[in-house]
OpenMM code with the backbone's topology and positions (N, CA, C; nanometers):
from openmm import Vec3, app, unit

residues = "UNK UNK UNK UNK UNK UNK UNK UNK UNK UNK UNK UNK UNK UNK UNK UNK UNK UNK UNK UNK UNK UNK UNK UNK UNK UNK UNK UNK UNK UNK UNK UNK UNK UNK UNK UNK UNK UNK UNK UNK UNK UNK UNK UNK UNK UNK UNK UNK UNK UNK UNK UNK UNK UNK UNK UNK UNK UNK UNK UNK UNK UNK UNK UNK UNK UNK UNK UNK UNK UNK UNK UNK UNK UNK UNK UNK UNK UNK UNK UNK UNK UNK UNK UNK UNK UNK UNK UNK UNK UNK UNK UNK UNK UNK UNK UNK UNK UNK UNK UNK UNK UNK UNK UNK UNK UNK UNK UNK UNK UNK UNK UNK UNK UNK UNK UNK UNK UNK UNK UNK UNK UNK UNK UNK UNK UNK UNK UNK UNK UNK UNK UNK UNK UNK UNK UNK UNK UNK UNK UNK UNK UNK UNK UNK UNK UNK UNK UNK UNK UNK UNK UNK".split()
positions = [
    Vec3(19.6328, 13.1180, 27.5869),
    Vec3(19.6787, 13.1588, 27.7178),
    Vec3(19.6618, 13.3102, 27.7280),
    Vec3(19.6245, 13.3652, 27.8645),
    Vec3(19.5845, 13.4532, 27.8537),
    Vec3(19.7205, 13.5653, 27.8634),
    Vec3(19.7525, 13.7208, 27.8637),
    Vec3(19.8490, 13.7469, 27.8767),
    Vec3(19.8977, 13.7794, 28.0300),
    Vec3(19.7720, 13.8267, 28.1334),
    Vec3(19.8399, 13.7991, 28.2295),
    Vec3(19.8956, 13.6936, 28.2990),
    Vec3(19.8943, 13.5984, 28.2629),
    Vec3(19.9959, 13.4582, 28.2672),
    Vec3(20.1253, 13.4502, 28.2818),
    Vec3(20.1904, 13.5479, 28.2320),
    Vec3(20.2862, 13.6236, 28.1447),
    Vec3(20.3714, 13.6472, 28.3080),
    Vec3(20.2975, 13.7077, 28.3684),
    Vec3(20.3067, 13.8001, 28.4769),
    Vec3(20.3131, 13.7622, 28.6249),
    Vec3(20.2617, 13.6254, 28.5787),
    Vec3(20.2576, 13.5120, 28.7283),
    Vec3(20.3957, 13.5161, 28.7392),
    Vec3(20.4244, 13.5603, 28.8834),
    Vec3(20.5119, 13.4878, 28.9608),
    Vec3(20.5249, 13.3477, 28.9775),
    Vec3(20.5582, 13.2675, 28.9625),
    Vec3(20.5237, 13.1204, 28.9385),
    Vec3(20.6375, 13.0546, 29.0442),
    Vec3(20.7561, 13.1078, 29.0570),
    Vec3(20.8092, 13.0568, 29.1807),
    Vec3(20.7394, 13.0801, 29.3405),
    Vec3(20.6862, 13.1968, 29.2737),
    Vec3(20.6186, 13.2210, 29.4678),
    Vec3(20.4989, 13.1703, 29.4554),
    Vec3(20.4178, 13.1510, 29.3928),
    Vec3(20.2929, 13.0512, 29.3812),
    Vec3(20.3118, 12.9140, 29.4078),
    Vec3(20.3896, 12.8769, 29.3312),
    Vec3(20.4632, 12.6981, 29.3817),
    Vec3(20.5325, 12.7014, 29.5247),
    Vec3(20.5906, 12.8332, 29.6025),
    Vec3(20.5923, 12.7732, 29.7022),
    Vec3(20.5094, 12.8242, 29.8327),
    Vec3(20.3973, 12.8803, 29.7484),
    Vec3(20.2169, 12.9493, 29.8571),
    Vec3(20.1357, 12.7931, 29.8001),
    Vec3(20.1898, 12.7356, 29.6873),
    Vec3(20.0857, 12.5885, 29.6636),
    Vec3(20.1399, 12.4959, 29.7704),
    Vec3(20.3080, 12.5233, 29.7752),
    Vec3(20.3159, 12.4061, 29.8837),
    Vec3(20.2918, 12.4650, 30.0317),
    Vec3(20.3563, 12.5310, 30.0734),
    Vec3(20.2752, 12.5730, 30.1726),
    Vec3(20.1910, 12.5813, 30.2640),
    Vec3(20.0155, 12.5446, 30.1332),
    Vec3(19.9049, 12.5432, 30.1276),
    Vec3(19.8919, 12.3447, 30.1150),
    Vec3(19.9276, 12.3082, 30.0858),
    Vec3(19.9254, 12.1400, 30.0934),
    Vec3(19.8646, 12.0560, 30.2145),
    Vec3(19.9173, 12.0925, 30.3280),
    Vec3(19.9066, 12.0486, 30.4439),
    Vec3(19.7800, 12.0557, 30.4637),
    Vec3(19.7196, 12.2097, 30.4878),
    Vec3(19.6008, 12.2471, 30.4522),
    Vec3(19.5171, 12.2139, 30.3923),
    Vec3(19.5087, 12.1873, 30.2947),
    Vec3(19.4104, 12.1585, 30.1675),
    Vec3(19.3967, 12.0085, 30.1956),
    Vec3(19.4955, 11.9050, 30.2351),
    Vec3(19.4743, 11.7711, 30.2618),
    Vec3(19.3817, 11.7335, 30.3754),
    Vec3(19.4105, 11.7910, 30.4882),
    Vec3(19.3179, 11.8523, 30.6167),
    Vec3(19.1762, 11.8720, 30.6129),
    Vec3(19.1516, 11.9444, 30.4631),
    Vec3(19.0350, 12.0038, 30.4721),
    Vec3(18.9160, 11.8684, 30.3654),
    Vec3(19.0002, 11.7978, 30.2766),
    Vec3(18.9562, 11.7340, 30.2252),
    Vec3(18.9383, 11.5786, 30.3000),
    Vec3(19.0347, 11.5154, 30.4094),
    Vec3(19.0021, 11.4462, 30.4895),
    Vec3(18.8866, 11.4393, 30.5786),
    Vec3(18.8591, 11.5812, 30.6524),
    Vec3(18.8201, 11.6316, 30.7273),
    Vec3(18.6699, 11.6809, 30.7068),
    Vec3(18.6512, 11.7417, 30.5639),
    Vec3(18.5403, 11.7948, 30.6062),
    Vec3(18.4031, 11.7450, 30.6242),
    Vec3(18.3948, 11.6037, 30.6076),
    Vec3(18.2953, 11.5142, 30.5561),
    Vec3(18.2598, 11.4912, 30.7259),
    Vec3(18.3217, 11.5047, 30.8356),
    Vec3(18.2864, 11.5008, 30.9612),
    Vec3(18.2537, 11.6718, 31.0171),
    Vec3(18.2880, 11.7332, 30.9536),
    Vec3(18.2456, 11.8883, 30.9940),
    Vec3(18.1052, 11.9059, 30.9732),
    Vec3(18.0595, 11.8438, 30.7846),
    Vec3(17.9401, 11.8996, 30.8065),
    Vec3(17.8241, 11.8007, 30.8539),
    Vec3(17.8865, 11.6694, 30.9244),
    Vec3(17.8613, 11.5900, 30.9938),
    Vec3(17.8297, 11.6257, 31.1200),
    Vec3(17.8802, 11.7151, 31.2134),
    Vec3(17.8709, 11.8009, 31.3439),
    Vec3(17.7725, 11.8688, 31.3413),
    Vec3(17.7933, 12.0116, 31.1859),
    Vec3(17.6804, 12.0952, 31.1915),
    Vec3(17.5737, 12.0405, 31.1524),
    Vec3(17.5263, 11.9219, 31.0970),
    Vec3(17.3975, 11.8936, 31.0406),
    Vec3(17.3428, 11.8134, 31.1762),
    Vec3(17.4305, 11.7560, 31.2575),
    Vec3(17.3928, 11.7085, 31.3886),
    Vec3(17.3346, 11.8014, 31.5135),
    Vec3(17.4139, 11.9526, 31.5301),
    Vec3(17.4247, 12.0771, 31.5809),
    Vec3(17.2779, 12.1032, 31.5251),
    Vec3(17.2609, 12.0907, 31.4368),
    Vec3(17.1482, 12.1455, 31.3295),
    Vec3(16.9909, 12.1242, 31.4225),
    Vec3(16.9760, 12.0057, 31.4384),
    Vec3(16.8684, 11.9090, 31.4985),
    Vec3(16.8114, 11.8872, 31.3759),
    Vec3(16.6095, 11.9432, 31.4169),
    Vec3(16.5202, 11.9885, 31.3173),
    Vec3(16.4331, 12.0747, 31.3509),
    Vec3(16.3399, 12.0675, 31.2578),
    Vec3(16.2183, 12.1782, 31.3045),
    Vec3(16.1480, 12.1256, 31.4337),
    Vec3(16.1127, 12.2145, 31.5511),
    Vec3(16.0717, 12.1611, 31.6688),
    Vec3(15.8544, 12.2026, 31.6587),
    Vec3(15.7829, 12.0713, 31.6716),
    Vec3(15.6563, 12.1179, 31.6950),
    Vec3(15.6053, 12.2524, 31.7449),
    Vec3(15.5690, 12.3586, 31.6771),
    Vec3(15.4737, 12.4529, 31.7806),
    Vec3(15.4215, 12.4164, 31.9165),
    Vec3(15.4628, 12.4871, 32.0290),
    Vec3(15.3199, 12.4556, 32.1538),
    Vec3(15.2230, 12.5412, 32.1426),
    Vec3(15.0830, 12.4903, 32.1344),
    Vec3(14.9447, 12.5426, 32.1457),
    Vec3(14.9344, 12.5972, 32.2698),
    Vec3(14.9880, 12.6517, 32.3212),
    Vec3(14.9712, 12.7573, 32.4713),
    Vec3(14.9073, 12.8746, 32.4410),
    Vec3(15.0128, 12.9502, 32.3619),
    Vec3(15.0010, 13.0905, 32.3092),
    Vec3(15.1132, 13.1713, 32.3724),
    Vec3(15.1706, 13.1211, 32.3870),
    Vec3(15.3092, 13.1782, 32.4756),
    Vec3(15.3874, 13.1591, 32.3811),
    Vec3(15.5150, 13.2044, 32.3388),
    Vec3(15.6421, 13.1507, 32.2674),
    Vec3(15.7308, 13.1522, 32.3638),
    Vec3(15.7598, 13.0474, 32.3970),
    Vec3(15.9130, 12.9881, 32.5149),
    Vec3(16.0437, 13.0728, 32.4474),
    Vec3(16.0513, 13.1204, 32.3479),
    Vec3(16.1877, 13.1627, 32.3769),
    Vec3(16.1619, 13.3393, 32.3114),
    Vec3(16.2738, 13.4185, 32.2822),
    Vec3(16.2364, 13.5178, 32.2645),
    Vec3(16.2092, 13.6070, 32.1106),
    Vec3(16.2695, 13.5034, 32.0606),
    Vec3(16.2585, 13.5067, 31.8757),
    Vec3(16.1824, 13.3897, 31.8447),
    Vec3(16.0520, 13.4227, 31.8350),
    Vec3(16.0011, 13.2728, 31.7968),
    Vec3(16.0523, 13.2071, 31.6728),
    Vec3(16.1260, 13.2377, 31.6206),
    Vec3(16.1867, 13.2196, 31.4526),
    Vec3(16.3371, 13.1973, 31.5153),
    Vec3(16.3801, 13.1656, 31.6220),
    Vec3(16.4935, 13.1323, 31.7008),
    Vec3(16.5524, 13.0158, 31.6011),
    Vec3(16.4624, 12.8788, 31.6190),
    Vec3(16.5258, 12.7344, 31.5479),
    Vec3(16.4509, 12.7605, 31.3921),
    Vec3(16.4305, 12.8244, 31.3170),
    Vec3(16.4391, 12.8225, 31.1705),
    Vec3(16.5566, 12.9451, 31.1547),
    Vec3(16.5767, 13.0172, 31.2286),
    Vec3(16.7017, 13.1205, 31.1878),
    Vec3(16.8483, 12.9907, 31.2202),
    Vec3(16.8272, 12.9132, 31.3071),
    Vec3(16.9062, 12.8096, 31.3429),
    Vec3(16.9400, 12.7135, 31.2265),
    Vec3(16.8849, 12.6907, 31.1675),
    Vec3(16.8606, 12.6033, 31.0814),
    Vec3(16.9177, 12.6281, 30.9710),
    Vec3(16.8795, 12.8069, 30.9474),
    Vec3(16.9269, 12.8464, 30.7917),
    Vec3(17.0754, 12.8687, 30.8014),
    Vec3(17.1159, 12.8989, 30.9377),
    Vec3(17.2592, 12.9478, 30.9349),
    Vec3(17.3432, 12.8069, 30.9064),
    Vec3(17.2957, 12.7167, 30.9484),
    Vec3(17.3760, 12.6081, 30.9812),
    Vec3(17.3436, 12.5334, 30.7879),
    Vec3(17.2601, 12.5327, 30.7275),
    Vec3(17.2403, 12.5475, 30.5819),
    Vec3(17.3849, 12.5845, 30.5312),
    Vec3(17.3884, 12.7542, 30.5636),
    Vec3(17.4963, 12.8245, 30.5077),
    Vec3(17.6183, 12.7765, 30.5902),
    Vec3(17.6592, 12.7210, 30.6625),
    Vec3(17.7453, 12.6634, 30.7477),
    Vec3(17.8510, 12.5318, 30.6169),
    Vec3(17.6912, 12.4545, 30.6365),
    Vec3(17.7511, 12.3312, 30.5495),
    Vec3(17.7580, 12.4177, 30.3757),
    Vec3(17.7179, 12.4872, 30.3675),
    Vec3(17.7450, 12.5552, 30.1866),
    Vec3(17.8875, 12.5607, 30.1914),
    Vec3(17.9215, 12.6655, 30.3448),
    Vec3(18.0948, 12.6879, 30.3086),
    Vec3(18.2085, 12.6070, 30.3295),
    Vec3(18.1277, 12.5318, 30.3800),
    Vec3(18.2357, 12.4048, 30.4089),
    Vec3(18.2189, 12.3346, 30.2729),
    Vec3(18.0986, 12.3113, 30.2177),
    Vec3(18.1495, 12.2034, 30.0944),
    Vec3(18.2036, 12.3147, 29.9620),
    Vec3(18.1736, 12.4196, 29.9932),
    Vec3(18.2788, 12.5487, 29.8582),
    Vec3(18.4207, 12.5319, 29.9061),
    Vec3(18.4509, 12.5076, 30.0869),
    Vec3(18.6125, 12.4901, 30.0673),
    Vec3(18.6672, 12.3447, 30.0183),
    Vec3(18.5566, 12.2348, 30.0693),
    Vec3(18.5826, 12.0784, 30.0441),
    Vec3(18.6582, 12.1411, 29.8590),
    Vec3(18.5568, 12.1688, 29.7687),
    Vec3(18.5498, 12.1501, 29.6488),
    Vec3(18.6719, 12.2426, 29.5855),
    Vec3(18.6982, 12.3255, 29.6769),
    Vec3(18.8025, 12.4702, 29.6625),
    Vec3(18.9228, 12.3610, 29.6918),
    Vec3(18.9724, 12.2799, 29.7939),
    Vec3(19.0601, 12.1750, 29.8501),
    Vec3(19.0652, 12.0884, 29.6995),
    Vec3(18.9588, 11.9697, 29.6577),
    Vec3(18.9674, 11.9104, 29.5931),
    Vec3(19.0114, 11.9150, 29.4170),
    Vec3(18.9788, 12.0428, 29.4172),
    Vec3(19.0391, 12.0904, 29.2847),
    Vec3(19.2001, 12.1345, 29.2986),
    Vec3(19.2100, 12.2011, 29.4125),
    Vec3(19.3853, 12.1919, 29.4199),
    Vec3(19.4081, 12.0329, 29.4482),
    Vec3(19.4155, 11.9587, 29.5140),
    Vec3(19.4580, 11.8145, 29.5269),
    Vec3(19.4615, 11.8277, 29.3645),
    Vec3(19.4080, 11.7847, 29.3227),
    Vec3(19.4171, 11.7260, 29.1483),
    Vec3(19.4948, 11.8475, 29.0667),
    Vec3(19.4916, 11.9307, 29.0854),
    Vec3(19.6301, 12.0552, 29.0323),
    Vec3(19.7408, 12.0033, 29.0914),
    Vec3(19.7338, 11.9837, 29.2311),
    Vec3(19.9247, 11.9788, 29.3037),
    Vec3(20.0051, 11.8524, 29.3050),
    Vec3(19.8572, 11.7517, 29.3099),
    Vec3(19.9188, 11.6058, 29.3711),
    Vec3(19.9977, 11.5213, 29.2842),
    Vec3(19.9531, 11.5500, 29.1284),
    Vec3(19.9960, 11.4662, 28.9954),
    Vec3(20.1688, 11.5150, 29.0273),
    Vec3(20.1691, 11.6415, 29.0215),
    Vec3(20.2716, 11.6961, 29.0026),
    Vec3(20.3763, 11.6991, 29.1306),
    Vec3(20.3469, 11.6517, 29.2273),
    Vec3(20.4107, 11.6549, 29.3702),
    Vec3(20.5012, 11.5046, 29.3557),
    Vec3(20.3787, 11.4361, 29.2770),
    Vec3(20.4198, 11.2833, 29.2876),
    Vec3(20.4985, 11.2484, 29.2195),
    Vec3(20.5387, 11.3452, 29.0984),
    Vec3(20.6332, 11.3052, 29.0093),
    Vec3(20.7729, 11.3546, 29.0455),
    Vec3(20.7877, 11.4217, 29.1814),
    Vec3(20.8971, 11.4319, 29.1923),
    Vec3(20.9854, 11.3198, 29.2840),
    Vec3(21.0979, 11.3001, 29.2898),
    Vec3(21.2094, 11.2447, 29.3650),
    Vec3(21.1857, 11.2001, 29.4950),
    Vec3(21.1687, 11.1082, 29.5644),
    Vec3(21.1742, 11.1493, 29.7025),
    Vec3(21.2550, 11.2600, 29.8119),
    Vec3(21.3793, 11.2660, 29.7040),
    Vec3(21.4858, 11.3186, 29.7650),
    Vec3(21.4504, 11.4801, 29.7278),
    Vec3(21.3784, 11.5033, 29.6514),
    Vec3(21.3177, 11.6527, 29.5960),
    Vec3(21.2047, 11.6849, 29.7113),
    Vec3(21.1260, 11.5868, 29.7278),
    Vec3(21.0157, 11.6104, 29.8021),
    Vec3(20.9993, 11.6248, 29.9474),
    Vec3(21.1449, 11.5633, 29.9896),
    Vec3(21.2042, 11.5841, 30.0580),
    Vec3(21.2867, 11.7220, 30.1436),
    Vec3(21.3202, 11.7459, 30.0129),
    Vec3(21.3999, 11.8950, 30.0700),
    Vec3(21.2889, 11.9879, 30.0512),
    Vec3(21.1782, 11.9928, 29.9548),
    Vec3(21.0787, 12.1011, 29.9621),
    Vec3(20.9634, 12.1020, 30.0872),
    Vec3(20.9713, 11.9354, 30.1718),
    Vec3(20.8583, 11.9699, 30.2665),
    Vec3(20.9280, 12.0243, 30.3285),
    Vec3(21.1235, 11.9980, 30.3719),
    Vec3(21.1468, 12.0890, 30.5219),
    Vec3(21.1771, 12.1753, 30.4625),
    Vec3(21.1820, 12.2665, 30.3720),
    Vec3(21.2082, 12.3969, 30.3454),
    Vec3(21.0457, 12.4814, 30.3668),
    Vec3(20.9716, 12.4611, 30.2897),
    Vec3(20.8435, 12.5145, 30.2822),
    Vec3(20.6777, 12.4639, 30.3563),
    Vec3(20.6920, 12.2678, 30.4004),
    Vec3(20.6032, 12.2278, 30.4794),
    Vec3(20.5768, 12.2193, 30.6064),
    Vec3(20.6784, 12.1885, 30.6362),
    Vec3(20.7206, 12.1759, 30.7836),
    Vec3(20.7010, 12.2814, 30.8997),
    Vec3(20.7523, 12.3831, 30.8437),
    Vec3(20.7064, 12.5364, 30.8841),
    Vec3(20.8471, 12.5260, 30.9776),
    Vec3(20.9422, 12.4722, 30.9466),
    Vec3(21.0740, 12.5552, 31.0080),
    Vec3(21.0737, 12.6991, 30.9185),
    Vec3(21.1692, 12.7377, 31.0039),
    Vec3(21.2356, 12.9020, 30.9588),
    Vec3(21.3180, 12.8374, 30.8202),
    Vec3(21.4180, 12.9266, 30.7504),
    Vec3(21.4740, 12.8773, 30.5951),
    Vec3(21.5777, 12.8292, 30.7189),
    Vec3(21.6599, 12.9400, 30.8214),
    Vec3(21.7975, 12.8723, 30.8478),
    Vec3(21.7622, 12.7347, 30.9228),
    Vec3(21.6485, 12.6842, 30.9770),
    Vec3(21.6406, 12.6024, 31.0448),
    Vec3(21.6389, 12.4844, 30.9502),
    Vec3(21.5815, 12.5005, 30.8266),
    Vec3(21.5410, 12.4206, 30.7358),
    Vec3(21.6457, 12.3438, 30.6496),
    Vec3(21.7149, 12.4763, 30.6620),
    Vec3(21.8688, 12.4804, 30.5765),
    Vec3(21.9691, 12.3751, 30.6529),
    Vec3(21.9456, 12.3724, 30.7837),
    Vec3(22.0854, 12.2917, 30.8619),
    Vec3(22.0177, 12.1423, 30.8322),
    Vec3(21.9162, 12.1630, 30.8754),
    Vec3(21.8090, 12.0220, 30.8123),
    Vec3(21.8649, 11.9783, 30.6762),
    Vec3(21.8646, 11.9992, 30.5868),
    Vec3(21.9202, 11.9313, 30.4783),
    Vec3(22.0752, 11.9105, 30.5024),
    Vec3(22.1554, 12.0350, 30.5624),
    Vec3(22.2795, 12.0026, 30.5376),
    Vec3(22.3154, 11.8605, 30.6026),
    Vec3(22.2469, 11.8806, 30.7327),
    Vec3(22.2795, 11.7651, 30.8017),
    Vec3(22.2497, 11.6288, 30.7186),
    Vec3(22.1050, 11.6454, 30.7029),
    Vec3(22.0957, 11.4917, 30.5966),
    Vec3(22.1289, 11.4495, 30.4749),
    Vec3(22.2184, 11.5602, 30.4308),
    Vec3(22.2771, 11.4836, 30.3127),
    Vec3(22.4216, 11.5077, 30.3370),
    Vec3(22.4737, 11.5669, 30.4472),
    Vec3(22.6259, 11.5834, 30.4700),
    Vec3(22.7055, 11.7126, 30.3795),
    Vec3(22.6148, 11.7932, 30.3481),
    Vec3(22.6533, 11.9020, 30.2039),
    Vec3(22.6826, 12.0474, 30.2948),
    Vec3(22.7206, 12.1218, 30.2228),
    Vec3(22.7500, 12.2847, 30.2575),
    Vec3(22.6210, 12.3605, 30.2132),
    Vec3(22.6397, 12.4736, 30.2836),
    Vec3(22.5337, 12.5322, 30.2431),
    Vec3(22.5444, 12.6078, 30.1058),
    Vec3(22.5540, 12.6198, 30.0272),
    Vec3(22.5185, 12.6662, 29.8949),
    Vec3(22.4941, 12.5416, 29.8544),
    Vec3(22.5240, 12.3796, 29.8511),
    Vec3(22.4808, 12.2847, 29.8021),
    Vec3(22.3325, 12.3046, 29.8499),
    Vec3(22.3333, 12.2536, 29.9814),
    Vec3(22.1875, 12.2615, 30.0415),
    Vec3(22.1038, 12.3588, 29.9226),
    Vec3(22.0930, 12.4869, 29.9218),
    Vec3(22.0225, 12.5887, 29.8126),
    Vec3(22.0374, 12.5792, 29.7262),
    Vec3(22.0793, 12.4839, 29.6258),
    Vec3(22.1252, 12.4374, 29.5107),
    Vec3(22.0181, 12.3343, 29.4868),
    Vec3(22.0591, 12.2818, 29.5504),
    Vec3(21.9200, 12.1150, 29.5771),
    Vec3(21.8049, 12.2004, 29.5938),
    Vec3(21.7693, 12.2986, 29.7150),
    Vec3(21.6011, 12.3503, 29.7204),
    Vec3(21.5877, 12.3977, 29.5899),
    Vec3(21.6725, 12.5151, 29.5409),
    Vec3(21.6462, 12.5527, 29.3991),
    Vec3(21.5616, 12.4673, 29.2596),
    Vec3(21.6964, 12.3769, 29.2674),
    Vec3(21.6163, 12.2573, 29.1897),
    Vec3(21.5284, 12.1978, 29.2097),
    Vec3(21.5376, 12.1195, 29.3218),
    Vec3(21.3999, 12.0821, 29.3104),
    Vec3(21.2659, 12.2016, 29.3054),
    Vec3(21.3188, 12.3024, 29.3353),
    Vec3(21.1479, 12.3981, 29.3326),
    Vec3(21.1457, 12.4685, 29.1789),
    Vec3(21.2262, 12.4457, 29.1098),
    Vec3(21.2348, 12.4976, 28.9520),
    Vec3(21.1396, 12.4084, 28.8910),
    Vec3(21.1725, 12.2155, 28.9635),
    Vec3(21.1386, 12.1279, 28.8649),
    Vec3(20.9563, 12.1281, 28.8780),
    Vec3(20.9196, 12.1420, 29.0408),
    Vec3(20.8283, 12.1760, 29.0641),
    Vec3(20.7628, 12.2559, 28.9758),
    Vec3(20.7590, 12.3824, 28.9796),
    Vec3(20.7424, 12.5167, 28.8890),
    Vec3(20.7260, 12.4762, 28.7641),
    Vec3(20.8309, 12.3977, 28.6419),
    Vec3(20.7809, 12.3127, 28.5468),
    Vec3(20.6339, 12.2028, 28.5368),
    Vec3(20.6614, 12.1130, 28.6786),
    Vec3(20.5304, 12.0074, 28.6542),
    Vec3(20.4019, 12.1414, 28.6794),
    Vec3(20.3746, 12.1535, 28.7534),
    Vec3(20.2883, 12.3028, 28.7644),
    Vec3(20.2418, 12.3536, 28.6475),
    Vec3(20.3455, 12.4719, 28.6018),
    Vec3(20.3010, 12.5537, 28.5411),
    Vec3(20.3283, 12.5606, 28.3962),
    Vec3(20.3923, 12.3960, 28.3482),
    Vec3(20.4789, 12.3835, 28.2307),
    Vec3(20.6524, 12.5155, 28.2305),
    Vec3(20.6418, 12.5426, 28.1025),
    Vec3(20.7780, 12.5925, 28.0710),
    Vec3(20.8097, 12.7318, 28.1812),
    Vec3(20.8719, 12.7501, 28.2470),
    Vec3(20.9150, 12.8517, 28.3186),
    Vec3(20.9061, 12.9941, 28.2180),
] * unit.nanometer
topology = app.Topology()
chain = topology.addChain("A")
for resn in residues:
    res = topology.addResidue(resn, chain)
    for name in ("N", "CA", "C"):
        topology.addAtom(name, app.Element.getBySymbol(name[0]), res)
């Protein structure tokens, strides 16, 4: 292990990984119709006309078209593959928690309420005070932080 390892913040990473979840699922559902659009967007190479005229004003118009949309689908399948390698980092470890864990970490950190909004959210559904409520997020985002990153 290396020593800046040492140095990871590892609670604020576990909750920029969850965070980032929503996202990353999105992108891995999703992108297989994106570069489905641009390769459609794309067309192909169009015949020369034997006139001697060029119809448009860059005659290199649809091969500059072509290459961008190339680099189009590159960055979409570097984020597909950027997505799919977190899925297999987050998901093992998401799944092994509680429902009732996974629970309090999507409305704290997925959901995208505010904390106090998030906070009445639990109190309400489990009937608790608030330092319980932050007691429960705690834990469960410690246990998180363990499946993750092993030993705290």
């Amino acid at each position: 292990m290396h020593v800046s390892w040492s140095f990871l913040d590892k609670r604020q990473a576990t909750m920029d990984a969850i965070g980032a979840y929503n996202a990353m699922n999105f992108i891995v559902k999703h992108t297989a119709e994106d570069v489905q659009k641009v390769r459609e967007r794309m067309g192909g190479a169009t015949s020369p006309t034997l006139d001697g005229m060029p119809h448009t004003h860059d005659p290199l118009s649809r091969e500059n078209s072509l290459l961008s949309g190339i680099a189009e689908i590159d960055v979409l399948q570097e984020r597909y593959r950027q997505a799919v390698e977190y899925m297999d980092w987050f998901k093992p470890a998401w799944d092994q928690l509680t429902d009732d864990e996974r629970y309090v970490l999507d409305v704290f950190y997925m959901s995208g309420k505010e904390c106090k909004s998030g906070l009445a959210t639990i109190m309400e559904h489990y009937k608790i005070e608030r330092s319980s409520a932050y007691n429960r997020k705690n834990r469960s985002l410690e246990r998180l932080v363990t499946l993750l990153y092993g030993k705290a």
